[in-house]
Each structure stands twice: as structure tokens, then as C-alpha cells.
C-alpha positions in Angstrom: -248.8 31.3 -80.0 -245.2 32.8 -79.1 -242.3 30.7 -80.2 -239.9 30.3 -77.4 -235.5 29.6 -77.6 -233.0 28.8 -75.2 -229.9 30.5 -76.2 -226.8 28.7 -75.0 -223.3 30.2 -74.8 -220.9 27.6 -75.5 -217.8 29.9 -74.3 -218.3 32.0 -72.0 -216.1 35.0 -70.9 -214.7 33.0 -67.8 -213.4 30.2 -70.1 -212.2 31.7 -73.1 -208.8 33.2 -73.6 -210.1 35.0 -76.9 -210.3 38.8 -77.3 -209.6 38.8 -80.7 -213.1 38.5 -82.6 -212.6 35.9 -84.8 -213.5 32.8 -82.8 -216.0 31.5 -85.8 -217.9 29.0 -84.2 -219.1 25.9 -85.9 -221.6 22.6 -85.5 -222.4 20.0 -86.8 -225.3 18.0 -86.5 -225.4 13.2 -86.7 -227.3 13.1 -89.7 -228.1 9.3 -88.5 -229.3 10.9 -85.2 -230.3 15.0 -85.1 -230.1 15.2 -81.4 -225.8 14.2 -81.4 -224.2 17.8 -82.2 -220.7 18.5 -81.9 -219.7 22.2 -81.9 -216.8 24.7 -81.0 -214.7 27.5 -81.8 -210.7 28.6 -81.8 -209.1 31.1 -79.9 -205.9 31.8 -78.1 -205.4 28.8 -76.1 -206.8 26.6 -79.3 -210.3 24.8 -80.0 -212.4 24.1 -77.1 -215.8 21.7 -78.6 -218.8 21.1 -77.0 -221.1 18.1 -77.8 -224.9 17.5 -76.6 -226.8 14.8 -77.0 -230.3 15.6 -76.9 -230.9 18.2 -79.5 -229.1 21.2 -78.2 -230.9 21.6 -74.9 -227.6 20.6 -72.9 -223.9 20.8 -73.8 -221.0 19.4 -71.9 -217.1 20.0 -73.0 -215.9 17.8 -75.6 -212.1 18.4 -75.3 -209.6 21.3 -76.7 -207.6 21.1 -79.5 -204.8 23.0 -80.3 -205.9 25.0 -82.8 -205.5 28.3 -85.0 -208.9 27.4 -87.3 -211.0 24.2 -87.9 -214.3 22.7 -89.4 -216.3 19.7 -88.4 -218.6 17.3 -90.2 -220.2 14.5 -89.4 -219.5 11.0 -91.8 -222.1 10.4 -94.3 -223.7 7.3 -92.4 -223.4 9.1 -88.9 -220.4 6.9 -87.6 -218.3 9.4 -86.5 -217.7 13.0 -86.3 -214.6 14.6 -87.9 -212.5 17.6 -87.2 -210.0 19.3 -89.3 -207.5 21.5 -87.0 -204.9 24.1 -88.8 -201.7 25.1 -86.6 -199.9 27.7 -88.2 -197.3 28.2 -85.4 -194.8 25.4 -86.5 -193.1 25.4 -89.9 -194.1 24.3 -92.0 -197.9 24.6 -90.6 -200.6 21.8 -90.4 -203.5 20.4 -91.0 -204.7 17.3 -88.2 -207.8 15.1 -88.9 -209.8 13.9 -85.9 -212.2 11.5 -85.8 -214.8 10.7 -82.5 -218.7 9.6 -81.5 -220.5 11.1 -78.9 -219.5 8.2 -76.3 -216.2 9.4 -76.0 -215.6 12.5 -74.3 -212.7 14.4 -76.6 -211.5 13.5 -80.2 -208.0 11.6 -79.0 -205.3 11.4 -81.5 -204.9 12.9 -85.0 -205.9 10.4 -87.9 -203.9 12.1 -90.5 -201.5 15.0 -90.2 -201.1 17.1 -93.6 -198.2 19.6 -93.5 -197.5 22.3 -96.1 -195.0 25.5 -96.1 -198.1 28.0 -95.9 -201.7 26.2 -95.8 -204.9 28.2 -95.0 -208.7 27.9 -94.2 -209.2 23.6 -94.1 -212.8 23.4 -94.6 -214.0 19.7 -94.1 -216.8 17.4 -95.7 -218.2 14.4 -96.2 -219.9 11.6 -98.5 -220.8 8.1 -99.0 -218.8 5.1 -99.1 -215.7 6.6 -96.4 -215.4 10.0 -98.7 -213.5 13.2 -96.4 -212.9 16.3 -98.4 -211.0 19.0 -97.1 -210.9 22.2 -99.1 -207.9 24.8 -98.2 -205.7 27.5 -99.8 -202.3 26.6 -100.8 -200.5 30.0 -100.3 -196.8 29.1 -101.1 -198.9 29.1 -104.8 -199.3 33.1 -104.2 -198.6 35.2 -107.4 -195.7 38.0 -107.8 -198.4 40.8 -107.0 -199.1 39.3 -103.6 -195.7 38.6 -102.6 -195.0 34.8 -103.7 -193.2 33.5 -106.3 -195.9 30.5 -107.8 -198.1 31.3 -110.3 -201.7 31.9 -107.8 -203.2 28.9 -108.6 -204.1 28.5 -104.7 -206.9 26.8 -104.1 -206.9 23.3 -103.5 -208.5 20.3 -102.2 -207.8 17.1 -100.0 -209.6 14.0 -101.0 -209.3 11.1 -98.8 -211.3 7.5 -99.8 -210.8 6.2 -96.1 -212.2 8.3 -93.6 -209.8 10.8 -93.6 -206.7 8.7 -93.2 -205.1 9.2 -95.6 -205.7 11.9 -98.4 -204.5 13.0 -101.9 -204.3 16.7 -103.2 -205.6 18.0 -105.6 -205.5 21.6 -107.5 -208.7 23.2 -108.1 -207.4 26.3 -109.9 -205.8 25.4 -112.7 -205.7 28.7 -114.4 -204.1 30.7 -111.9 -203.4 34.8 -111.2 -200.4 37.1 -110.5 -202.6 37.4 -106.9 -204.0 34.5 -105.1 -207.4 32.5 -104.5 -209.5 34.5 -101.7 -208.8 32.5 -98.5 -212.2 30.6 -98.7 -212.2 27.9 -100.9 -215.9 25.5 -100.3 -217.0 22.2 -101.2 -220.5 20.4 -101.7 -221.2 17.1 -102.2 -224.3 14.8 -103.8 -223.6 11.0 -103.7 -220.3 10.6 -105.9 -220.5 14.3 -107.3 -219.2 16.6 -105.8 -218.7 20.6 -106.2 -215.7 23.0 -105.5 -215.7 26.5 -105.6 -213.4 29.2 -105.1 -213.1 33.0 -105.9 -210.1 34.2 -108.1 -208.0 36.9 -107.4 -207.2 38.7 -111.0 -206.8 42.6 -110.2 -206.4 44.9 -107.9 -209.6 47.6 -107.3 -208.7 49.1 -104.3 -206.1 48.5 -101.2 -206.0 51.6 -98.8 -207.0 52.0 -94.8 -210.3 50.5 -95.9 -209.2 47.2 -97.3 -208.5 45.4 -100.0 -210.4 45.0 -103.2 -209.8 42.7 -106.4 -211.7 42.1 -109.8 -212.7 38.7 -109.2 -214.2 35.1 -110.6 -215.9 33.1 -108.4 -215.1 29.9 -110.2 -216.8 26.5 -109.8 -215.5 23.0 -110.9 -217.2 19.5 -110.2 -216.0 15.7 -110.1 -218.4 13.5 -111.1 -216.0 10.2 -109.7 -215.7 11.6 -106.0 -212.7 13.6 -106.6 -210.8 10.9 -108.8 -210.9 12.5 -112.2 -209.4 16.1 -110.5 -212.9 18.0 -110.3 -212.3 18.2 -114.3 -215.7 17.5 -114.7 -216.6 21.5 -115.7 -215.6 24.3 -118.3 -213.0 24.4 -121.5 -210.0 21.7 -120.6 -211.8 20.9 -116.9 -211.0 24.3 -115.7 -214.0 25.0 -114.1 -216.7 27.9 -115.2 -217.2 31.3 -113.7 -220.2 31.3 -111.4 -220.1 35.3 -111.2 -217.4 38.4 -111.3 -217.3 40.4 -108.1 -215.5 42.7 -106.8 -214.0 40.5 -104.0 -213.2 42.0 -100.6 -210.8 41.3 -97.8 -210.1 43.5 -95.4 -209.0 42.8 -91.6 -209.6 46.6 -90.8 -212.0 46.9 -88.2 -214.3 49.6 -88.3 -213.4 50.9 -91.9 -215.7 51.2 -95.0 -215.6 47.5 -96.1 -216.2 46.0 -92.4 -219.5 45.7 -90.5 -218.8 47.3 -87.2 -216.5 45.4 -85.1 -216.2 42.4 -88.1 -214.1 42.1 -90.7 -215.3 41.3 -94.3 -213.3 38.5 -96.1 -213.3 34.8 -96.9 -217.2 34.6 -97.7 -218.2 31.9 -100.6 -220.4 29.4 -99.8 -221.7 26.2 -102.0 -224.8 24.4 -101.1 -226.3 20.9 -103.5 -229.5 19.6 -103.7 -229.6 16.7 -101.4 -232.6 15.0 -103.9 -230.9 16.5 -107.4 -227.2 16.6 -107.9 -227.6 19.0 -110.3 -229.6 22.1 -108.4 -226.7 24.0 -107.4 -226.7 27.3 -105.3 -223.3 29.7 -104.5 -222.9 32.3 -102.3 -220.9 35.5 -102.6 -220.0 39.0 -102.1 -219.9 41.8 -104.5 -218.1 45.1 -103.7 -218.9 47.6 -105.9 -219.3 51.4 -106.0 -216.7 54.1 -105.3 -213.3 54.1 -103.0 -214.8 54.3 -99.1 -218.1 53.9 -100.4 -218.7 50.7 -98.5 -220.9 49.4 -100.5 -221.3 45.5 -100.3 -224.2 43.0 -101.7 -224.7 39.2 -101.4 -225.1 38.0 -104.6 -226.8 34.2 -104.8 -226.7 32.3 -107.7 -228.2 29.0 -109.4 -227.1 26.0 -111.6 -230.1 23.6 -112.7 -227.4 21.9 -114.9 -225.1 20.7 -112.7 -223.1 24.0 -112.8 -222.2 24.6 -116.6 -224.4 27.8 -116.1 -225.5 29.9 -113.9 -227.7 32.4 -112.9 -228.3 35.4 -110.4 -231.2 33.9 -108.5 -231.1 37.7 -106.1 -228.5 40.3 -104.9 -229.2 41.7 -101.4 -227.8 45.2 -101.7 -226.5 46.7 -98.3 -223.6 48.6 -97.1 -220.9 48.4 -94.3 -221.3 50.4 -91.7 -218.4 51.7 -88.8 -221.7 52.0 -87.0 -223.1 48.6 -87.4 -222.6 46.0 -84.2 -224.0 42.4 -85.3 
């Protein structure tokens, strides 16, 4: 028997300002009650969010929010959906946390606002008992080689024990680089434990028309108190342990060796948990290797079975960017 999918476009042409490629849209699903979704995406004139209320089928707008990126997640126990919004047009720039239900019909006021000199990439999550995360990248940390004057140790987390009103920072790298953290930084979380992980910045491989290349770590730590003993849990003095070295990519060149078609490469690391074992671990990355312009790039995905002191290459899906690819 054919499988049949509605396909629904939550922005279409008519109603979106963007023109930029990068809208990144997002959902999230009530894990209380599958059919609530909330989604959206950013562009121009900021994030528009849809919501639907019987498992996808039909969407209706869900307000805009000013907005130059964002993440959603749902709370733990499916009270309330949650939004993280970054404007970067103000100085310094922000991040505001929003929290609604389906039976309103926009998020209303920001819970929290978190301002910084040069924030980046808020990615938000959720546990038990209240628990928000927000991972981000802290660049007024930047190293001397990428044009700051702090000592790269970028990536950093929010940890909030209330719902997201109120939050404490902490600093996941804690070895740092003469670069930066790759602009993703990712969070999991398991009951009270909880993973980070981030890719590390530590040489230069290549930067030319094609993009930019570094020697990397992808680097992962853990808290094992919710985020209240610093994600020290992991690695020689709670530093964390390398997860893999890549040869990390970022390039916003459209159309060069290190992109796929019309889409950049860059901020790629992902970090999934067991939701029946805290420690069955899986992370996500890319892996540039090869030649100048070669344009070669692999997914590498890698498994912990001991709550992430080690790791290992679980496969590598070897591919290559194309100018001539359109996904």
C-alpha cells in the first residue's frame, strides 16, 4: 500500500520578507500531547510561528517575534512551550525567553531578557523539575587569530531552575583557542544529567574563496546535578573529552567547494541521549578533509555507552559538496 503526506508550507512567498536563505525553520512537538506543535522560522521582518493542534494536518499563525535566530522546546511536563529569540541589531545584542500554550494565540511578553556585547546561536532545552537550558557562543571570548582580544573559550551555556526566568551562565570551554568555538554549541538532557557539546577552533587548514577550515575538537562535557556543578562532570579537571578531531568547516560562500548548492556549510554539531539510558550517547559532526577546493565533506556519528568518557565512530557518511547540488 502507497504511503501518502501532506506537505504544508508554513511561509509562503506572499508572507515572507526573506530572500536570504537562511530562514532555518524549527518545531517542536507537547510531549504531554503529540498533536500541539509549535513551529517557525526568522527572516527579515523577524520570527513568524505557526502552531496546530491536531498533529500537523492544520496550522494557523502563532504571532511574530522580532527576531534575527531562535529555537523552541516544549517544558518537560508539556506545560508550556518556550522560545528563545536573539536580536543582534541593538548593542549590546539579546537573548528573550518566551513562554506560551496552545490556547493563547502568540507568546506575549519576554520572561527573561539576557544581554551580552556579542552573543550567538541560543539553542534552547528542557528537563524535569522547571530545568531551561540555553546553549549559545559567547564571541566577545574570540581569540587574537579571529580578531578578539579573550582567550576563545566561547562556548557557553544558560541554566535557569525556574522556567526560564531567570538563568545563570556558565562556561563550557574551559580550555580555550587563539580562534573561537564553531558557532553551534548543543545540549542534551536525561533526567538531572545533562550533555553539552561544542566543536573547538584550534588551527587554521584552509580560508580562501571556498571557506574556512580549522583543525578541530569536538568536545563534550556533562553535569550530572542539572547544570549546578558547571558540566565538570567529564575529562582531566572537568574539562570535558574530545568526542572526535575534524576538520571543522564554516563557510557562508554560496556555491563554492565547501557549500551544497545554494547552502552554506557551518554550525553543524548535534547531541542526542537515550531517553531510557543516560548514558547511550550519540554526536553529530562534520569532517572536512582532503585537498584545498576538493570539497570533500563526511558526517561522522559517534557513540558513548559510558556516559561520554569514550567514544566511538559508530559510521562516517563520505560525500562531497557540490556547486551543482540544490537540496
Amino acid at each position: 500500500m502507497a504511503l501518502r503526506y501532506n506537505l504544508i508550507d508554513l511561509i509562503p512567498k506572499g508572507d515572507s520578507g526573506e530572500s536570504n536563505q537562511d530562514s532555518e525553520p524549527s518545531v517542536t512537538i507537547n510531549p504531554a500531547n503529540p498533536s500541539q506543535l509549535i513551529a517557525g522560522a526568522f527572516a527579515a521582518t523577524g520570527s513568524t510561528y505557526y502552531k496546530s493542534t491536531n498533529g500537523g494536518v492544520a496550522w494557523v499563525r502563532f504571532g511574530t517575534l522580532p527576531s534575527d535566530d531562535k529555537s523552541l522546546a516544549w517544558k518537560a511536563d508539556g506545560s508550556a512551550v518556550l522560545t528563545v529569540s536573539m536580536v543582534d541589531t541593538t548593542t549590546p545584542n539579546t537573548f528573550s525567553t518566551y513562554s506560551s500554550n496552545t490556547t493563547n494565540s502568540n507568546f506575549g511578553a519576554a520572561i527573561n531578557v539576557f544581554s551580552g556585547s556579542d552573543l550567538d546561536q541560543p539553542w534552547i532545552a528542557t528537563g524535569p523539575d522547571d530545568r531551561v537550558y540555553v546553549t549559545y557562543n559567547d564571541l566577545n571570548k574570540s581569540g587574537a587569530d579571529a580578531g578578539g582580544s579573550g582567550n576563545g573559550e566561547t562556548a557557553s551555556i544558560l541554566v535557569s531552575t525556574d522556567g526560564g526566568n531567570d538563568y545563570t551562565s556558565v562556561t563550557l570551554d574551559r580550555v580555550g583557542t587563539t580562534y573561537q568555538d564553531d558557532p553551534s554549541v548543543r545540549v542534551a538532557v536525561n533526567g538531572n544529567t545533562v550533555y553539552g557539546v561544542f566543536v573547538r577552533w584550534n588551527s587554521s587548514v584552509e580560508s580562501d574563496s571556498n571557506g574556512d577550515r580549522y583543525a578541530s575538537q569536538v568536545v563534550g562535557g556533562r553535569s550530572d546535578k542539572s547544570g549546578a556543578d558547571g558540566f565538570t562532570a567529564l575529562g582531566a579537571g572537568g574539562n570535558g573529552v574530545q568526542v572526535g578531531n575534524p576538520i571543522d568547516v564554516f563557510t557562508d560562500r554560496r556555491g563554492s567547494s565547501l557549500s551544497v548548492g545554494e547552502e552554506r556549510i557551518a554550525a553543524e554539531v548535534a547531541i542526542t541521549v537515550d531517553a531510557n539510558d543516560p548514558n547511550h550517547v550519540l554526536v553529530a559532526y562534520q569532517d572536512a578533509p582532503g585537498a584545498d577546493g576538493s570539497g570533500q565533506v563526511q558526517l561522522v556519528l559517534a557513540e558513548s555507552t559510558d556516559g561520554g568518557v569514550t567514544w566511538s565512530t559508530k559510521f562516517t557518511k563520505i560525500g562531497r559538496a557540490s556547486s551543482r547540488a540544490r537540496v
